[in-house]
C-alpha positions in Angstrom: 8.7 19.9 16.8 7.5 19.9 13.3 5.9 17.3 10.8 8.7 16.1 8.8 6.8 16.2 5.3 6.4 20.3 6.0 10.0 20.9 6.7 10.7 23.5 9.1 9.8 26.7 7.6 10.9 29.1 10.3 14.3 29.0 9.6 13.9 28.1 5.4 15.7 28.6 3.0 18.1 26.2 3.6 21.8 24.8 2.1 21.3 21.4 3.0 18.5 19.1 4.3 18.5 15.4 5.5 15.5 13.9 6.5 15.7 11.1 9.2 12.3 9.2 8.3 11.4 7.9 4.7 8.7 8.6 2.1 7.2 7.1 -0.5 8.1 10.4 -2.4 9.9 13.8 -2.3 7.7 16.0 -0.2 7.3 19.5 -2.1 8.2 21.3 1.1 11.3 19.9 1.4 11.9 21.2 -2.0 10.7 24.5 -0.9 12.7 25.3 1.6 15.9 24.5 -0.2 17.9 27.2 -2.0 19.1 26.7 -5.5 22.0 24.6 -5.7 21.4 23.6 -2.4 20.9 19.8 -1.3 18.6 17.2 -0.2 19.7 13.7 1.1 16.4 11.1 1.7 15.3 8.1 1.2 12.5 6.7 -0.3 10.4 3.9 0.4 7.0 2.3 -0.3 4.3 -0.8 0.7 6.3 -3.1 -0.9 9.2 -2.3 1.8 11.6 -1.1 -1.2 14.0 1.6 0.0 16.4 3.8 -1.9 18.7 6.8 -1.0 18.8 9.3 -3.4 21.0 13.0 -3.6 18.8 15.9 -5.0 20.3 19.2 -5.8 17.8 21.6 -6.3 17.8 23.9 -9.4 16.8 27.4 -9.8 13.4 26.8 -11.7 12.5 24.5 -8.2 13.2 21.3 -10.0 15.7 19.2 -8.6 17.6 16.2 -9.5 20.4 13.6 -8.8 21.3 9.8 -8.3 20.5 6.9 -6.5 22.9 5.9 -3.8 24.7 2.4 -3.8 24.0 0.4 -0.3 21.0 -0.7 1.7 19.3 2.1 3.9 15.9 1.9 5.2 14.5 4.6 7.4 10.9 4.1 8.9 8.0 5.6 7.0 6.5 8.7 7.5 3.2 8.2 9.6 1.1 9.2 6.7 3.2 7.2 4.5 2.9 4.1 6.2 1.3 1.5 4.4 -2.6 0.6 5.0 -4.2 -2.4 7.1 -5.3 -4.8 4.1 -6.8 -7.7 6.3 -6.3 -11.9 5.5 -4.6 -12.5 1.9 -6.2 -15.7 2.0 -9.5 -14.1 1.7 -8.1 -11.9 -1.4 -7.1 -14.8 -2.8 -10.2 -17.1 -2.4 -12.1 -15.8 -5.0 -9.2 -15.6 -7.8 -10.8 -16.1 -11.1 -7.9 -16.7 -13.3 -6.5 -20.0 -14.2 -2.7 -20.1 -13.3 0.2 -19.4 -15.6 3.6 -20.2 -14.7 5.4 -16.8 -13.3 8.6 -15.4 -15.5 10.2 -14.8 -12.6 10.4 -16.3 -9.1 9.1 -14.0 -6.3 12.7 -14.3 -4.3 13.6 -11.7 -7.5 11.6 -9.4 -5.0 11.9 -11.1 -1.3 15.6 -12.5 -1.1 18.0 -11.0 1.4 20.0 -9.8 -1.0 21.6 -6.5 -2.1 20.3 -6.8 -5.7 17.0 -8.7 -4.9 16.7 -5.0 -2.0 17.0 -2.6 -5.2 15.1 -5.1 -8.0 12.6 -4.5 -5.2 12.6 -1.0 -4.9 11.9 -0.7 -8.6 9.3 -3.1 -8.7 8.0 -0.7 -6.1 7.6 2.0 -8.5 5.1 -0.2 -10.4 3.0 -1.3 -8.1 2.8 1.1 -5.7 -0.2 0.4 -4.0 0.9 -3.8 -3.1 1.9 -4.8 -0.1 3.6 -8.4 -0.1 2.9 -11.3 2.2 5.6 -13.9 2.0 5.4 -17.9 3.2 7.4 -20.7 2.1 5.2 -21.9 -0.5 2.8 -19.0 -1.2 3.3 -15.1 -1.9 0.5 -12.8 -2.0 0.9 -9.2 -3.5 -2.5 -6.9 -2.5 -3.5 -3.9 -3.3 -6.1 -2.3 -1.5 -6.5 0.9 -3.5 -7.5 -1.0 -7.1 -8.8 -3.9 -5.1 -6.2 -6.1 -7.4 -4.5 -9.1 -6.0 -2.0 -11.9 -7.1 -0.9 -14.9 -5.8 1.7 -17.2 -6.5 2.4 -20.8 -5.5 5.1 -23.3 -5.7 3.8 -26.2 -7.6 6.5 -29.1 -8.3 9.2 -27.1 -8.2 8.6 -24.0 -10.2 6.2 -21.2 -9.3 2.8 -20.5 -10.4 1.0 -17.2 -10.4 -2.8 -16.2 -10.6 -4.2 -12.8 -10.6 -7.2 -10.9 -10.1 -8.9 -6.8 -10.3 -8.2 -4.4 -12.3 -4.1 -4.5 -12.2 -2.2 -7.4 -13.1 0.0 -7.0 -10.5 2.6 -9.6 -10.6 3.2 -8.9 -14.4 3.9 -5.5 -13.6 6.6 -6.5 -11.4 7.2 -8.9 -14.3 7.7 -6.1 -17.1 9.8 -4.0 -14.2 12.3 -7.0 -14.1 12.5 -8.0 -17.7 13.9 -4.8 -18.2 15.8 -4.2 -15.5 18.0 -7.7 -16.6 17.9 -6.5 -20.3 19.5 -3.7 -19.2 22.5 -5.6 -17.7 20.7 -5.4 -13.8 22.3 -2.0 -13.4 23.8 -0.6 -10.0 21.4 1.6 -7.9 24.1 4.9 -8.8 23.4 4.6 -12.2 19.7 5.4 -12.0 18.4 9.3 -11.3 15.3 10.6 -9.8 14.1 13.8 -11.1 11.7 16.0 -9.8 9.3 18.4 -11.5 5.3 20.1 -11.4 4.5 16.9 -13.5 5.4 14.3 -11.3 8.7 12.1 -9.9 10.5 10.0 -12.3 13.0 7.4 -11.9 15.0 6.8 -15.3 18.2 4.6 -16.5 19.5 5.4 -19.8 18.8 1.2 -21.1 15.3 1.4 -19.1 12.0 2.5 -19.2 11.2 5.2 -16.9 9.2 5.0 -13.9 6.8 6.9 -12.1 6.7 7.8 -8.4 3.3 8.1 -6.5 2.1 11.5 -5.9 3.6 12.8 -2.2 
């Protein structure tokens, strides 16, 4: 038995790996133990509950790269991965400041059981990736417990409402993710890559922005 985020070193280096749990990003020893040219099949996962499968091949220099797979796999988290307790979002939500603004986009964008609305999901993910989401059928709450930011949304006569509080705007974050994700045609999860480097994990699309995975 071994903690999944170490890898098994013992027997490292190794031609292929597949890990059977998820993580909110590519553990380095995973990387480690890989050889060059060698392969890494995972997914990835977050507090939002946004999952995507990626391919890495793993260069020489210890970078490694590849694509996004097309379909809808979810793996459990890593323990340490796992999101954190974040209490009542009613009580987030009491002491909202803001006046409301009507929301660009509706929250099912993020929530619907849908195959696009389970990868739009996954990238919003990557932009807020300290909210958790709390769904009801007229209220969604996004929290975040590490900036202490928080932002509701209400349906109000048909259309949807949003209000937001702490230091990250939350909901337009998500907002800015899907503007350009449907400027960019809503692309197919295959047509994204992850790449992995010392600097950090970024997602990028050629007609997109990149995005930024959290540290592992």
């Amino acid at each position: 038995m071994a903690d999944g985020l170490y890898g098994y070193w013992p027997e490292a280096p190794f031609d292929r790996i597949v890990a059977a749990c998820s993580f909110r990003a590519v553990p380095p020893g995973l990387l480690a133990q890989a050889r060059p040219g060698g392969k890494i099949l995972l997914t990835l996962s977050g507090w939002l509950y946004g999952y995507a499968r990626v391919l890495l091949t793993v260069a020489e220099d210890g970078t490694a790269g590849g694509p996004l797979l097309p379909g809808t796999v979810s793996f459990m988290s890593a323990r340490t991965h796992a999101a954190p307790a974040f209490g009542n979002p009613a009580h987030w939500a009491a002491g909202l400041p803001e006046k409301p603004r009507t929301a660009r986009h509706t929250p099912e964008r993020i929530t619907a059981a849908s195959e696009e609305a389970f990868h739009s999901r996954f990238l919003a993910q990557c932009a807020v990736p300290g909210a958790q989401v709390v769904t009801g059928s007229e209220a969604v709450h996004l929290v975040d417990v590490v900036t202490g930011s928080v932002s509701t949304l209400l349906l109000e006569e048909g259309s949807w409402a949003v209000r937001e509080g702490g230091p990250v705007r939350l909901w337009e974050r998500v907002e800015c993710v899907l503007d350009a994700y449907d400027a960019a045609g809503r692309p197919e999860p295959g047509t994204f890559t992850l790449h992995v480097d010392d600097s950090g994990q970024y997602l990028r699309h050629p007609r997109m922005p990149g995005l930024v995975l959290p540290r592992p």
